[in-house]
C-alpha positions in Angstrom: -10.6 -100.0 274.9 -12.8 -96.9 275.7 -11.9 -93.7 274.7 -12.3 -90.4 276.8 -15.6 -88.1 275.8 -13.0 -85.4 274.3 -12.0 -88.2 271.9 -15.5 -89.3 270.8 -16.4 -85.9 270.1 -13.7 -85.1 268.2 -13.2 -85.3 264.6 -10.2 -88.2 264.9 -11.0 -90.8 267.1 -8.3 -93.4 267.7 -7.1 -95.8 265.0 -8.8 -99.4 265.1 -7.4 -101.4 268.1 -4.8 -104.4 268.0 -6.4 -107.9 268.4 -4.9 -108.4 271.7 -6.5 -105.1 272.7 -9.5 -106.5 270.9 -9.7 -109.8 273.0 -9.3 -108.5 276.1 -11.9 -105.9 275.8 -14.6 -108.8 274.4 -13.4 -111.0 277.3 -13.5 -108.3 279.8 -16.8 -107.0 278.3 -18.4 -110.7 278.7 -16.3 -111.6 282.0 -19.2 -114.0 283.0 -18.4 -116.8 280.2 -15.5 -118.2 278.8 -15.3 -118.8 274.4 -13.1 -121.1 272.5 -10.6 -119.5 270.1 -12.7 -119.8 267.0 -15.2 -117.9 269.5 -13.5 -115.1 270.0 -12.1 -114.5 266.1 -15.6 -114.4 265.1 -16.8 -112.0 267.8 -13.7 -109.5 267.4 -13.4 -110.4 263.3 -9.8 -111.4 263.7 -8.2 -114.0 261.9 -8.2 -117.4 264.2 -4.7 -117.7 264.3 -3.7 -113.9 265.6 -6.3 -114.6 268.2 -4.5 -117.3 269.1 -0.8 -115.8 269.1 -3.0 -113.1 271.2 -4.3 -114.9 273.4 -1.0 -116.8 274.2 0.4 -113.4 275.1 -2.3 -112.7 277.4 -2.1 -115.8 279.0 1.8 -114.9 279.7 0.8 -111.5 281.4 -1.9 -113.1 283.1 -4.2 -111.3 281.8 -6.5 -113.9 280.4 -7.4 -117.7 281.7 -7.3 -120.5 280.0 -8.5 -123.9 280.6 -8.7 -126.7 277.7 -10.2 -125.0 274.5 -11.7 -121.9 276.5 -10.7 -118.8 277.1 -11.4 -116.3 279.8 -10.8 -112.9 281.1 -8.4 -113.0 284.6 -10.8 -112.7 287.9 -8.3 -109.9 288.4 -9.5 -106.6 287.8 -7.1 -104.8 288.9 -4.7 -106.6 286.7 -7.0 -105.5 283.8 -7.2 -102.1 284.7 -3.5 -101.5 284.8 -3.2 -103.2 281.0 -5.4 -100.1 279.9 -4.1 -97.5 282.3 -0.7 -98.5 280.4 -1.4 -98.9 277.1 -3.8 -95.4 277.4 -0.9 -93.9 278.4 1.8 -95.1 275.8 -0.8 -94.3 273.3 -1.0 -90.9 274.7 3.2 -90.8 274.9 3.4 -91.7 271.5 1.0 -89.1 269.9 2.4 -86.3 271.9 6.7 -87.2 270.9 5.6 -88.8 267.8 7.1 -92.0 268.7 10.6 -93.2 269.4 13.0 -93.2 266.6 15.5 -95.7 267.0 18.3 -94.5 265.0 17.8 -91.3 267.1 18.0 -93.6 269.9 21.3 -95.2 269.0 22.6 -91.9 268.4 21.7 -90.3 271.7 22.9 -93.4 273.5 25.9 -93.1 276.1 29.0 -95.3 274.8 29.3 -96.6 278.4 28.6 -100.0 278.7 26.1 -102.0 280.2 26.7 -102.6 283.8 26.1 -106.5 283.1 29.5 -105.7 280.8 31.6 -103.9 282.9 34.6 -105.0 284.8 34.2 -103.3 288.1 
């Protein structure tokens, strides 16, 4: 994923990217050819089988293609763009609260029950 110019000149760029993260940016970077599994491990040094786990993910948010042994990126860039609009900006969420704490979360949590659970 790219990072903004203030990032890169800083003295902490961002920590080293998840393999789905990886993938998608090697796929979308080489959108004009599709790579087996093994492929893609290699390219992204991943280990084959979190590629694969990956990849399976992507497929689910139709973000990748996938047609017998070959991956691809989605023809839809707009799809794309979204993934790193959202994961740029939960990345930026997170750094500014510090993350979400879920025993804080329990705590802060209204005792009223789900609306699935009520009797109305």
């Amino acid at each position: 994923m790219p990072v903004s110019i203030d990032e890169f000149e800083s003295d902490e760029l961002p920590s080293e990217q998840s393999v789905p993260s990886q993938v998608v940016a090697f796929l979308h970077s080489h959108a004009n050819k599709a790579f087996t599994r093994g492929e893609i491990a290699m390219e992204v040094d991943a280990n084959p089988n979190a590629v694969g786990t990956a990849l399976s993910r992507l497929k689910n948010r139709s973000l990748v293609r996938h047609r017998g042994n070959y991956w691809a990126i989605t023809d839809d860039d707009e799809r794309v763009q979204s993934a790193y609009d959202l994961a740029a900006a939960t990345a930026r969420l997170e750094a500014e609260d510090g993350g979400i704490d879920p025993g804080a979360w329990e705590e802060a949590a209204p005792d009223e029950p789900h609306p699935s659970e009520r009797d109305d």
